[in-house]
KELUMMAR-434570 format. One record per residue: x, y, z of N, C-alpha, C, O in turn. Coordinates in steps of 0.05 Angstrom, whole numbers, plus 5000, padded with zeros to 4 digits. Layout:
# KELUMMAR-434570
XYZXYZXYZXYZ/...
***
This chain:
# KELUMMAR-434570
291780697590290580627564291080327559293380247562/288980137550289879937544290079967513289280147498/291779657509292779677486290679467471289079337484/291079457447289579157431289878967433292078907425/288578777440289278547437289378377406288478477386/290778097408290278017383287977847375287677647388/285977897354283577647353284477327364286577187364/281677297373282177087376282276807359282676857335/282176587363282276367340279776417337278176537351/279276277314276076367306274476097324272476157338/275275817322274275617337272975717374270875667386/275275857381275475977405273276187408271776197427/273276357388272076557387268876477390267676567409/267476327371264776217368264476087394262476127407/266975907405265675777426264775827450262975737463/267276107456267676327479264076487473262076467488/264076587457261576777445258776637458257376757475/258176297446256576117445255776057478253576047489/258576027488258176077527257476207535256176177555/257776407526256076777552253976847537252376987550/253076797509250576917489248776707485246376747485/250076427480248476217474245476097496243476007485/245676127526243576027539242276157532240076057537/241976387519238576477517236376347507233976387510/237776177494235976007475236175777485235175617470/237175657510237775487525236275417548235575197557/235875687559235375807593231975777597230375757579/231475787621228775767639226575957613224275897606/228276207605225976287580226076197552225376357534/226776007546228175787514225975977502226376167488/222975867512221575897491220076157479217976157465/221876407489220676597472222876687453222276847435/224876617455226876677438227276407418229076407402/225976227421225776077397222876027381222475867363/221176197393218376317377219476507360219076507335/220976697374221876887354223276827340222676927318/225576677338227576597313225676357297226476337274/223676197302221876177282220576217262220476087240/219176497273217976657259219176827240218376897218/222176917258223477037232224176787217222776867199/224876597210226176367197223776397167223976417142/221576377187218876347168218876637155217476577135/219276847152219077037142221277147126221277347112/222777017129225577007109225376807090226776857070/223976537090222076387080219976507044219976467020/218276677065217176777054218177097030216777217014/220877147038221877377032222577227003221877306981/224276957009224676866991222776706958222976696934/220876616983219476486957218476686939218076616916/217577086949216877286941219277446918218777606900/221477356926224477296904224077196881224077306859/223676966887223476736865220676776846220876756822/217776836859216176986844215877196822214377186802/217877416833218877666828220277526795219777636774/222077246797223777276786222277206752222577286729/220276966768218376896741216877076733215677056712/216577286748214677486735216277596712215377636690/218377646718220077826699220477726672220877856652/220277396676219977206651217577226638217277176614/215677306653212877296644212377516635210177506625/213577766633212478036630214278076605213278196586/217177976604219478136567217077846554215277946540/216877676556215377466547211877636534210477556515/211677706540208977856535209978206524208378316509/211078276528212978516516213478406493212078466474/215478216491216478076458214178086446214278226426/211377966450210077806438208178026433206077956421/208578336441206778576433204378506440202678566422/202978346468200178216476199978406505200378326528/199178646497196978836518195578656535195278746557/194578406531193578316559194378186573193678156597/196578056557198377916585200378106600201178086623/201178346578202878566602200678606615201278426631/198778666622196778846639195678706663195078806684/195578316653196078176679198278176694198578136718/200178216675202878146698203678486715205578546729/201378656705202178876721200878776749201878786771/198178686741197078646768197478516785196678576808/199278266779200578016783203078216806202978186831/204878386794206278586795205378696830206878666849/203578766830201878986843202178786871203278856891/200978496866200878386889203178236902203178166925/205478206882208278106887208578356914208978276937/208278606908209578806918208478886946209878996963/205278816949204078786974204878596991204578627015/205878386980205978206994209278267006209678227030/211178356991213278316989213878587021215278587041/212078767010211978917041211378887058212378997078/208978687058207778537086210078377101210378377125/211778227080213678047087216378237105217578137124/216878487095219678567099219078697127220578637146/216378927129214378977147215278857179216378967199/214078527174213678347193216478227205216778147229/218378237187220778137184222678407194224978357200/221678667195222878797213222478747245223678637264/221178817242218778797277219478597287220978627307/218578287278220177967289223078027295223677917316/224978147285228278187273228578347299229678237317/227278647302227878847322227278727341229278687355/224478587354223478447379226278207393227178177416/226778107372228677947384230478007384231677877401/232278197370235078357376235478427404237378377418/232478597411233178767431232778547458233678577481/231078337449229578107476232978077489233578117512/234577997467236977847465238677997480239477917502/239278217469240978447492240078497509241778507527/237178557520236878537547237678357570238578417592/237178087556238077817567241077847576241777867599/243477877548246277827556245278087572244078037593/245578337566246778597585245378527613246778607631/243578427621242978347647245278107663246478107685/245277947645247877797654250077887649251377847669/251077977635254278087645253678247667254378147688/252778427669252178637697251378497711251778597733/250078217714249578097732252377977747252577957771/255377877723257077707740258477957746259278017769/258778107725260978357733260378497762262278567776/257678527770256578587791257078477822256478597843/257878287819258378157840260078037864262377967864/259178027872262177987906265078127899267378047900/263378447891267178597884267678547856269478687847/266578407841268878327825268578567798270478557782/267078717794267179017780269779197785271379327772/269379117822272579327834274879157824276479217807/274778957836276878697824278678687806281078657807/276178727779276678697749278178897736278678887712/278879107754280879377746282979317753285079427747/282479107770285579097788288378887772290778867776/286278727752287778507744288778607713287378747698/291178507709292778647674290578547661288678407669/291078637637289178517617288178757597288978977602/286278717573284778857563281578887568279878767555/281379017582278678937581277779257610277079217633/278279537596278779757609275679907604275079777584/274080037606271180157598268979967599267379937581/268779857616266279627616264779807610263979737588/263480047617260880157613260680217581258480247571/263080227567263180157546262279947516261179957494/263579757535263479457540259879287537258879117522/259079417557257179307567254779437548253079317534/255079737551252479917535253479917508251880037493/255279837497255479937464256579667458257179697434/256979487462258379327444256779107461256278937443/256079037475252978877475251278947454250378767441/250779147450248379247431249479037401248278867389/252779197396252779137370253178727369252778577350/253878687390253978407391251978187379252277997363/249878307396246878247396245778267364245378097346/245478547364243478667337244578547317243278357306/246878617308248978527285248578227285247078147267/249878007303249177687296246577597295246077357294/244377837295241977617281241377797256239777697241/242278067247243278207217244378007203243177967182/246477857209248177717198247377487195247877417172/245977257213245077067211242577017204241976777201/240277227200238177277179238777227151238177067133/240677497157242377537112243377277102243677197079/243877137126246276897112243876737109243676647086/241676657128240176477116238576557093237676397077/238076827093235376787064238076847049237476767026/241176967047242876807017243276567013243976506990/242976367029244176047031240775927019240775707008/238476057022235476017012235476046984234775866969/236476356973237276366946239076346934239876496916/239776196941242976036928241875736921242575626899/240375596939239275436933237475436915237875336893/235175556923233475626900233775656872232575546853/236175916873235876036846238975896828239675976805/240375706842242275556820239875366808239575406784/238475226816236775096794236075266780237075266757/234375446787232975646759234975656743234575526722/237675816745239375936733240175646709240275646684/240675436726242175196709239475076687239774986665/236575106705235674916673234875246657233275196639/235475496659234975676641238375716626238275836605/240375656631242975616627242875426590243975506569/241375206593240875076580244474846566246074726580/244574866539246674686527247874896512246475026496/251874976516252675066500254674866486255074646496/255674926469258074756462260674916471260875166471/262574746478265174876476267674726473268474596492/268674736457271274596446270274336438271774136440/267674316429266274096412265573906427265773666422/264274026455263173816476261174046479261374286476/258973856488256174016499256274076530256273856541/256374266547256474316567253774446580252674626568/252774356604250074446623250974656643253074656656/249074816641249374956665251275166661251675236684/252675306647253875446638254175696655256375806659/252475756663251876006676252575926706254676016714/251075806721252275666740254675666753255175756776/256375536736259675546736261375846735263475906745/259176006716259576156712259676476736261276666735/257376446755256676536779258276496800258676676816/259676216803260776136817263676216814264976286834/264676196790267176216781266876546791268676596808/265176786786265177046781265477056814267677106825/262876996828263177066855266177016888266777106910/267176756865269576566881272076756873274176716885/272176986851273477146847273977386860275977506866/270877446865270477726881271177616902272977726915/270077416909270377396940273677376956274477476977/274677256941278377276941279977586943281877626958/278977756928279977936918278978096951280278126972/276278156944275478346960276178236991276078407009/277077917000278177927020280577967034281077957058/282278027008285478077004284978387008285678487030/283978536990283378776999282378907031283379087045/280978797034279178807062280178657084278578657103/281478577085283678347107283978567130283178517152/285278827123286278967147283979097167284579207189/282179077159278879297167278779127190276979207205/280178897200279178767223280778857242279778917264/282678877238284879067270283879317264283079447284/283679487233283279757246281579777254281879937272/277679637250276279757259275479607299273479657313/277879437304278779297326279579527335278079647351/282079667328282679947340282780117349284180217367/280180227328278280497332276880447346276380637360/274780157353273580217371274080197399272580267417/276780067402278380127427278880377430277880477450/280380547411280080727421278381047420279381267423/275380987415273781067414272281007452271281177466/272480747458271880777479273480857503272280877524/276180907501278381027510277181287505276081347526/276881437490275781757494272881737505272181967508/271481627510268781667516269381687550268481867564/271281437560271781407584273681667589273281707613/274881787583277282027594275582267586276982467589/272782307577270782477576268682477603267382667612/268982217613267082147632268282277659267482427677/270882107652272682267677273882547678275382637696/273182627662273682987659271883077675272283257692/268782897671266483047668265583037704264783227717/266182757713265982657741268082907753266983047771/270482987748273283117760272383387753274183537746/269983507754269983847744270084027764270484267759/269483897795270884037805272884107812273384347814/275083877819277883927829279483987800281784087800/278183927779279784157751278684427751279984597739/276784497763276284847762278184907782279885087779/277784747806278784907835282684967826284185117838/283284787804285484717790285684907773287885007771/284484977762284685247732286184987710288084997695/284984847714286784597695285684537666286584357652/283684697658281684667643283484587615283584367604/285084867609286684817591288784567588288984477565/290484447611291684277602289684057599290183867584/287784057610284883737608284283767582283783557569/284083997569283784077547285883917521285183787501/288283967529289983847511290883587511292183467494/289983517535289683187548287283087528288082907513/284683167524282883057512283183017479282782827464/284283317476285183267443287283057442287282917421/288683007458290482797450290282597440290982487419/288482527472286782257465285382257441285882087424/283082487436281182427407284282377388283782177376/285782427383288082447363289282187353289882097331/289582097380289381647377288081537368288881317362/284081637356282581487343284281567309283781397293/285781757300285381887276286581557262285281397249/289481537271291081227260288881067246288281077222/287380897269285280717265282980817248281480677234/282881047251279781167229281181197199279981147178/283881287199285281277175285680957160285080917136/286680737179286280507171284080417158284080327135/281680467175279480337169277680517144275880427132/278580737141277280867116278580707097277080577083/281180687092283280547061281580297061280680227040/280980137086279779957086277179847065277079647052/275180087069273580087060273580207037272080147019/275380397035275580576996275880316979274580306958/277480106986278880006969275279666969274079576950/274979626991272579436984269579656968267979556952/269579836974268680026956268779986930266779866920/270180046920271880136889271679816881271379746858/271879656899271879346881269279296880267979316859/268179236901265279246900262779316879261179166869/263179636877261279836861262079656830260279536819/264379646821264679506796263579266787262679186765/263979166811262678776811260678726818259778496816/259178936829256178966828254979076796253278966783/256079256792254879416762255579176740253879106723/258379056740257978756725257778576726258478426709/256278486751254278226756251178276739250278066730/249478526735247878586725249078576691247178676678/250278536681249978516645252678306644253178266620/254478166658255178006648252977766634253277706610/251077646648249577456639248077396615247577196601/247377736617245577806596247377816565246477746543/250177916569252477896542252777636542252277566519/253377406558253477176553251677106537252176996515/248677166547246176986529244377166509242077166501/246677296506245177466482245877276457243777236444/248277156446248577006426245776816419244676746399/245576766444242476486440240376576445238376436449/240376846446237677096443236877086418234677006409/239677206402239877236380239876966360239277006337/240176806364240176506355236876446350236076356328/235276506371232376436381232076196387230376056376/233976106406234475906431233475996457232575846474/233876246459232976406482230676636476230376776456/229176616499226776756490227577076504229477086520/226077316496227077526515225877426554227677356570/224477436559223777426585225677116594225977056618/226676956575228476806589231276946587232776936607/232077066568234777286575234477376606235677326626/232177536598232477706627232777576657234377606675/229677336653230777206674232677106684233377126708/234076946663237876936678238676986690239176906713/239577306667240777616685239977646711241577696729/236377596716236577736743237377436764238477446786/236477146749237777036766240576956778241176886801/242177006753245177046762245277206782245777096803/244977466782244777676800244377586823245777656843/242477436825241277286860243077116865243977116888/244076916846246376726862249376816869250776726887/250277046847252677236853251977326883253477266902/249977446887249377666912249077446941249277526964/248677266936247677006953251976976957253477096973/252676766934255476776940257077006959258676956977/256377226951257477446959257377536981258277766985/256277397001254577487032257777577042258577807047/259377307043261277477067263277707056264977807070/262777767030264177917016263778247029265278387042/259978287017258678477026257678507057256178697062/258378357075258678437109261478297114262078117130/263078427096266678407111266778627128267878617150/265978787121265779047144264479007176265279047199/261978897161259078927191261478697205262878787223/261778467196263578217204266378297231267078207253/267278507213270078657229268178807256268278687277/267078957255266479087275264778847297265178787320/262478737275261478497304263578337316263278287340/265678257303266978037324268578267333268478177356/270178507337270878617344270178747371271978817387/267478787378265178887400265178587414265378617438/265078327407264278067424267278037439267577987463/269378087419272777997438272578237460274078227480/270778447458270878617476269578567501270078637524/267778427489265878267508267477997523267877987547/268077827507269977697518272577807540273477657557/273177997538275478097545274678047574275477877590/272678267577271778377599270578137619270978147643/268977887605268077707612270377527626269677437648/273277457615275677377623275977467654275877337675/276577777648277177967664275777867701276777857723/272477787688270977777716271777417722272277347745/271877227701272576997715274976877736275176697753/276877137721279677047734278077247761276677107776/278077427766278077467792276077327820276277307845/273377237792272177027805272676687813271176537824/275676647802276076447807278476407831279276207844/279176687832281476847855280076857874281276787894/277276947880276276987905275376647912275376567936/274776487893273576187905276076037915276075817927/278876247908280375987919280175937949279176117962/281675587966281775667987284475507998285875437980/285275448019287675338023290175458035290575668047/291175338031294275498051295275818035296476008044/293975768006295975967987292576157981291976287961/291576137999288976327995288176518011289176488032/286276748010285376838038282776698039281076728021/282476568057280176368069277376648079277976818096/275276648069273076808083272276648088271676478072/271576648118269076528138267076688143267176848161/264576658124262976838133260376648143258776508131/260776698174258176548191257676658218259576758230/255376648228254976808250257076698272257476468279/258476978281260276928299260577068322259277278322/261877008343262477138356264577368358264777538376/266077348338268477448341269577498307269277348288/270877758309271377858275274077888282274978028301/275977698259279577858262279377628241277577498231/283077658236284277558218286677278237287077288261/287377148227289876978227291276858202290476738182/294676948216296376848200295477078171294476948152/295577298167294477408148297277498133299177588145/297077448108299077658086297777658061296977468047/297777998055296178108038297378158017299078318023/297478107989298078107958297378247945294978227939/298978467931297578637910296778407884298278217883/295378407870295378287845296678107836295977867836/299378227824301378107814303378057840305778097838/302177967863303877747877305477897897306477777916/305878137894307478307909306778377939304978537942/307878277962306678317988306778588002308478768002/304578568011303678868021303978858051305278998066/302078598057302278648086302978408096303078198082/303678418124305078098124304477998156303978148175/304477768158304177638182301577718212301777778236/299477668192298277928211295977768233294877568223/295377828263293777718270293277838288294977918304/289377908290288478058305284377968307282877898288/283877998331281677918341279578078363279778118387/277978138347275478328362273678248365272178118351/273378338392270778178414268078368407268278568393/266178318415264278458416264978668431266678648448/263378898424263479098438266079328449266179518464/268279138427271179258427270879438413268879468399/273379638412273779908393276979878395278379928414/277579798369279079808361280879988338279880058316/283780068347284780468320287080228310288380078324/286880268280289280018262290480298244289080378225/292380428251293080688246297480538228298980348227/297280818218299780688209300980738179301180968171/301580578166303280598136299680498118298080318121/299980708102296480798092296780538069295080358072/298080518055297380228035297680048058295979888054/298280018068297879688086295179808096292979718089/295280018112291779988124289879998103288079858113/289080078081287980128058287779778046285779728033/289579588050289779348042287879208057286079088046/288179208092287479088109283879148112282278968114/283279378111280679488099280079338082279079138093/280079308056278979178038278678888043276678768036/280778758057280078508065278078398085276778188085/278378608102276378608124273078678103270878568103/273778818093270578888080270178708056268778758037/271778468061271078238037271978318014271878137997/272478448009273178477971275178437964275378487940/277878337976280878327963281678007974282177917996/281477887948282077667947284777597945284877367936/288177727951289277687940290577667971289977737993/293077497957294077337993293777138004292976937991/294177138033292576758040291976858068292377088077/290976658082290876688116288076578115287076488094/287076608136283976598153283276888159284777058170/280676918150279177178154276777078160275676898146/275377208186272977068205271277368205271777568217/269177308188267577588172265077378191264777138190/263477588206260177588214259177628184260077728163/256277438194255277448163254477698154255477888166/252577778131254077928113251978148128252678388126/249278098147246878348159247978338169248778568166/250278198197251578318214253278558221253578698241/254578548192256878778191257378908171257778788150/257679218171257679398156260479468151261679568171/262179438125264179698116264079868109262779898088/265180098119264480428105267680598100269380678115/267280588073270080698069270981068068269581248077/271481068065272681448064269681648047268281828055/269781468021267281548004264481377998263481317976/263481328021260881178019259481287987259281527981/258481017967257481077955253881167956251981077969/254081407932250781577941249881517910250881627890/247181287910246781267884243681547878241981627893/244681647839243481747836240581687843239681457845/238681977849236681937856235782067882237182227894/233281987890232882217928234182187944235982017942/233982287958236382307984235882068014237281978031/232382028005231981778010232781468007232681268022/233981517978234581297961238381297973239681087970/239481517985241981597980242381488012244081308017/240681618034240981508058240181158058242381048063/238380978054237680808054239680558046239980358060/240980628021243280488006245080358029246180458049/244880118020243779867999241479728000240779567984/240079818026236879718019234779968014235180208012/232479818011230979977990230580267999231780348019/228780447985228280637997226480738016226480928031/223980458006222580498031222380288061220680248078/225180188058225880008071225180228104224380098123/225580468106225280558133223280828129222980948108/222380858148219781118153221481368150223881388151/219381578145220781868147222081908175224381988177/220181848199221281898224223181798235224181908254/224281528224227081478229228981558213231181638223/228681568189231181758172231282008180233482118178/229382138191229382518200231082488221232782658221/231082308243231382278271235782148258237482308263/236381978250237981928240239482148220241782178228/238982298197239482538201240082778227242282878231/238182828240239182978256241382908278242483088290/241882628282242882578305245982648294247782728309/246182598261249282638259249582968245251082988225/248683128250248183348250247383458219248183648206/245683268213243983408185242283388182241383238164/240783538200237683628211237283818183234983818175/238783948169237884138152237083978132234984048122/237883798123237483548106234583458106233283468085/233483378128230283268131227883308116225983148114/228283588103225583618084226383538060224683548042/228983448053230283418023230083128012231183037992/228382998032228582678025227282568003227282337996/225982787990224482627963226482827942226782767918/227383007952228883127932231382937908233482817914/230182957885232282767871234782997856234383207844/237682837861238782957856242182857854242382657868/244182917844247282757842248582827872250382987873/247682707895248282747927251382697926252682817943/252482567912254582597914256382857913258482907925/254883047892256983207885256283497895257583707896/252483387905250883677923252783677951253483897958/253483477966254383507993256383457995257283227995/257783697998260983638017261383368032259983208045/264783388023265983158037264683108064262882958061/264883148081264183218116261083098116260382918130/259783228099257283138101257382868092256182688104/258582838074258182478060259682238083258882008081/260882278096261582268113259282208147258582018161/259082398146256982428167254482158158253881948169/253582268134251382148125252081818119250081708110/253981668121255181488128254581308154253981078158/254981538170253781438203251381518209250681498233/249081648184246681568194245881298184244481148198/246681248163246881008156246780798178244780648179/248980798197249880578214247380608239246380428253/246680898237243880958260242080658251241980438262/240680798223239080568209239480318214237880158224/241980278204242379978206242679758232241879528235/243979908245244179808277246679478274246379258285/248679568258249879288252250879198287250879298309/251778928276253978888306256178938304257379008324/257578908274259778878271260779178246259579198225/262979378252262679608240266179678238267679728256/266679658207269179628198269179848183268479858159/270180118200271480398185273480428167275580468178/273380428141276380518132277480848123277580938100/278280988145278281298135275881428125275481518103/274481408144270881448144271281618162269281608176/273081838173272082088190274482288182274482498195/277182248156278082288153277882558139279882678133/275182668131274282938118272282988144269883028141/273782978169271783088192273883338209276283388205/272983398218274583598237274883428268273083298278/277083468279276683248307274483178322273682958331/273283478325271383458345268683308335267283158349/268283398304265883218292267182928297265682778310/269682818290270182498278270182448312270282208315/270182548330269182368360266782438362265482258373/264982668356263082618349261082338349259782198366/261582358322260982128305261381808316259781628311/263581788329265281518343262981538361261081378357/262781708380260981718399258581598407257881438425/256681778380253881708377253881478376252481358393/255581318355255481038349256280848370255080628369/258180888392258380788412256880648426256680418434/255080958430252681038453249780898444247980858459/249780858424246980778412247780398399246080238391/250780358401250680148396252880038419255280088418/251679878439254579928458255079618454256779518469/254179488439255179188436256279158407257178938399/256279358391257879308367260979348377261979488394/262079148357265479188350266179328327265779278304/267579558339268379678317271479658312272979608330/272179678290275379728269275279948262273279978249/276680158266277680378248280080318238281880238252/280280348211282780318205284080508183283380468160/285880698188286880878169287481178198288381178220/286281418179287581648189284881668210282781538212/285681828221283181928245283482188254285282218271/282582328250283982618264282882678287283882888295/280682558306279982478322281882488352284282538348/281082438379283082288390282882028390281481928373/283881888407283881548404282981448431283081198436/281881648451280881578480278681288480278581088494/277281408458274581168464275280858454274080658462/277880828432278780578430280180378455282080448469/279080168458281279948481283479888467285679818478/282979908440286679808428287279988410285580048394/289480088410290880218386293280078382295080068399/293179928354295279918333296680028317295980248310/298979918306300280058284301279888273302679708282/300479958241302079838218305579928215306280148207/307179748223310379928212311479818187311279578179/312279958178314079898156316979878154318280088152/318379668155320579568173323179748146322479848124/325979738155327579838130328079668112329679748095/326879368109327079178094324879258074325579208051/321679418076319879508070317279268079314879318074/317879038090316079018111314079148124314479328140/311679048116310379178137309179068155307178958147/309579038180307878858200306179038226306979258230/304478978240303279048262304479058275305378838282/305479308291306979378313307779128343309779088357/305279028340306278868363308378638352310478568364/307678538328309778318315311278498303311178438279/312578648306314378878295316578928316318878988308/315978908341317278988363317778708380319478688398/315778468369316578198377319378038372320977908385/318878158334321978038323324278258327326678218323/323478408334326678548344327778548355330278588354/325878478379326678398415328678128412330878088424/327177968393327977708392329877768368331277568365/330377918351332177888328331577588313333277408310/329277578307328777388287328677478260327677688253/329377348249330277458220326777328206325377128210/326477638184323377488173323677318141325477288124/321077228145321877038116322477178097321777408096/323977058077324677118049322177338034321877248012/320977488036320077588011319177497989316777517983/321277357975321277227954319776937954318676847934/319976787982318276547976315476627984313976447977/314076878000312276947998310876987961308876907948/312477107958311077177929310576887913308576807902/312976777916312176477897310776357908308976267894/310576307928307476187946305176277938303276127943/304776537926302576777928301676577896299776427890/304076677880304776577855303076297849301076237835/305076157867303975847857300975817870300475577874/299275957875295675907883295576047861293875937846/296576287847295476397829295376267803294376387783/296476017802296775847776295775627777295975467758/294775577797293175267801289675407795287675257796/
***
């Protein structure tokens, strides 16, 4: 479970935000996302001047009420009639403009974050490194949304309040007129008066409302903490039935739902209490104005339709003042969903800036057409610096078959490096380019969809004919498979281990790589299938180099080399042949410890 983090500075926050959200309005498509924030600009424009209309009408209508004149009420109904058409045309258009570009906008970021998160590993990566930033799918589908939708909610509202704030303090000040007070004539009365009322609320209700930003920071951490341990219930249903585990998953899940209650409890007090201030200071923003200027009502200094108008314009410049008062809430939850966004965004730079390193304190990838796939001088790093594997050096020729068998986290390490994705460590790694050579790990991924789409993966689906996928099917013995290729369906969880497996090395049929790096890819086979399998691929590819590296239940006849990872009583682990080098020789191995600070000190540059 991750924990919360703390907000960030707000300087930080806008600027961090402004970097991953801001090109849209920047980028190769500027100009449809600044057609649309135009148009809404102009229609919030228009919302307003339909305000300010509204407001003289109201002057115009107690004005003709006082004055008991049937025909000027009966124009200003009609007058009335068309404020109100218009005022719908306006709000109408000002949806539609508002929704169009909300969603233009989230499509944009959620394509780019999935675009960096997506890439060279660094999705697998980004789990691997501490931090907050745990449920990307979270992340990405729900708090993109609110990221998006919410900052142009918020930056709409704020401009047509900052429109009638402008607008309607003039009205308010030359209808304010001259009072006396303490035997001086004072302007604007009202004015001061709005200002003074709203600079009150606004204090109060943020002293009140202060805490709604961690709790509802909280809750929705851990809201997406239960969505994710739902997901993984839901993915795990079989090995929890085959488990009878239902019940304790059961009390595992309540648990978790039980962690949102804290944060939902916070964030309700939160809101009771901006509530309860609120409802009041709304109900007396509507008749303070009007008790003020009733004395000069009653005087007949003030006309009725200028009473009223006041009232309602006070009302507009209170409600204008009041913006960040009345979205202290929406406020907590949007920046709350963006640090989440940020989080996660962190999450993919550091690991993207871990895989660009290069140098003595790095693992160097050479990826160019080569003749030859191995490592030198290799030592492999968990994350936080801790050595896994050490001193390693090994070189495969074409058409070699090579077994790297042994202590399963070091081979499990050495795998990932070989298949490009583990940036952590240093050495030279000499990778064929990327069509040359295929990694296939224990659980080849099967994306939803046909079985076409499931064999074909990672290129398209009609990247190959029926007659070579049928023929590729059958060769690794899932001829029964062949009519099921348009069948759509979760292949992962329709076909046994063995089969996913199998269907792995039709894969390699298809593909015909040169270069073919196994990691515990025959390890849900029975012997006779996993030489099988070695076989075919052999026989149909006799100039590829292959790596197996992990368990094999297989025999090991068809390999020219078999290795072994050992794990020394120091907890060393090195390759058998440099394992049995320094013992012969009693060479003592390096420190441990200046490995790690070595590991260390690239990890801080």
């Amino acid at each position: 479970m991750s924990s919360t983090a703390e907000p960030s500075h707000p300087q930080r926050f806008f600027r961090d935000f402004i970097r991953i959200a801001g090109p849209y309005w920047t980028g190769p498509k500027r100009w449809r996302p600044r057609l649309l924030t135009a148009a809404l600009a102009l229609l919030v424009v228009a919302q307003v001047a339909l305000a300010i209309r509204l407001n003289i009408w109201s002057a115009d209508l107690f004005d003709a009420l006082e004055r008991r004149s049937t025909d000027r009420a009966m124009a200003q109904i009609g007058i009335f009639g068309l404020i109100v058409l218009g005022t719908m045309a306006a709000n109408t258009a000002h949806l539609v403009v508002r929704r169009r570009l909300q969603f233009d906008w989230r499509r944009w970021l959620t394509t780019r974050v999935i675009g960096e998160w997506m890439e060279d590993a660094r999705h697998y990566q980004a789990d691997l490194v501490p931090g907050d930033h745990a449920n990307p799918d979270g992340r990405i589908a729900e708090d993109v949304r609110i990221a998006t939708e919410v900052a142009i909610d918020l930056a709409s509202s704020l401009f047509y309040c900052v429109l009638l704030l402008i607008t309607f303090v003039g009205i308010l000040w030359s209808l304010s007129g001259w009072i006396r007070v303490a035997g001086l004539d004072v302007p604007g009365h009202l004015v001061a008066l709005a200002f003074g009322y709203a600079g009150t609320g606004a204090v109060v209700a943020f002293l009140l409302g202060r805490p709604l930003v961690r709790a509802t920071d909280t809750r929705q951490t851990r809201e997406a903490e239960f969505r994710f341990s739902l997901v993984r219930a839901h993915e795990s249903g079989e090995p929890i039935a085959v488990a009878r585990g239902e019940s304790l998953e059961r009390e595992r899940l309540e648990t978790v739902f039980e962690t949102i209650a804290q944060s939902w409890r916070d964030q309700s007090a939160g809101l009771a209490r901006l509530l309860a201030f609120s409802s009041g200071y709304v109900a007396l923003a509507g008749v303070l104005p009007i008790l003020v200027g009733t004395p000069r009502f009653l005087e007949g200094a003030l006309s009725l339709g200028r009473l009223m108008q006041s009232g309602q314009a006070f009302q507009q410049v209170t409600a204008a003042l009041s913006w960040p008062v009345d979205n202290l809430a929406l406020i907590a939850g949007w920046r709350a969903s963006v640090e989440r966004i940020l989080m996660l965004d962190e999450a993919v730079r550091i690991v993207a800036l871990e895989a660009a390193r290069v140098g003595e304190t790095a693992i160097n990838l050479d990826r160019v057409p080569t003749s030859q796939l191995g490592v030198r001088d290799l030592w492999v790093a968990a994350p936080d610096g801790t050595a896994m594997l050490s001193d390693l050096n090994l070189t495969v020729e074409p058409g070699e078959h090579v077994l790297v068998t042994g202590d399963p986290e070091a081979a499990s390490a050495l795998f990932r490096v070989l298949a490009g994705i583990w940036p952590w460590g240093r050495g030279q790694v000499n990778l064929p380019a990327d069509a040359g050579m295929i990694a296939v790990g224990p659980w080849p991924f099967l994306p939803q969809g046909s079985l076409r789409q499931a064999l074909a993966f990672p290129e398209p689906a009609d990247a190959h004919d029926d007659a070579a996928l049928q023929a590729a099917l059958a060769s690794v013995g899932l001829a029964h498979l062949a009519e099921r290729l348009d069948e759509t369906a979760d292949w992962a969880r329709v076909l046994t281990a063995a089969e996913i497996q199998r269907l792995s090395f039709a894969r390699l049929i298809l593909f015909r790589p040169q270069w073919i790096v196994l990691g515990d890819a025959t390890d849900a086979l029975d012997p006779a299938s996993a030489d099988l399998m070695l076989r075919l691929i052999v026989d149909l590819l006799p100039q590829a180099g292959i790596v197996l590296i992990g368990r094999h239940p297989g025999s090991a006849e068809i390999f020219n080399r078999r290795l072994t990872l050992e794990r020394a009583a120091d907890g060393e682990v090195l390759l058998n042949e440099v394992y049995a080098r320094r013992q012969a020789a009693k060479v003592p191995r390096p420190r441990p410890l200046s490995v790690i600070d070595r590991l260390r000190e690239g990890y801080g540059r």
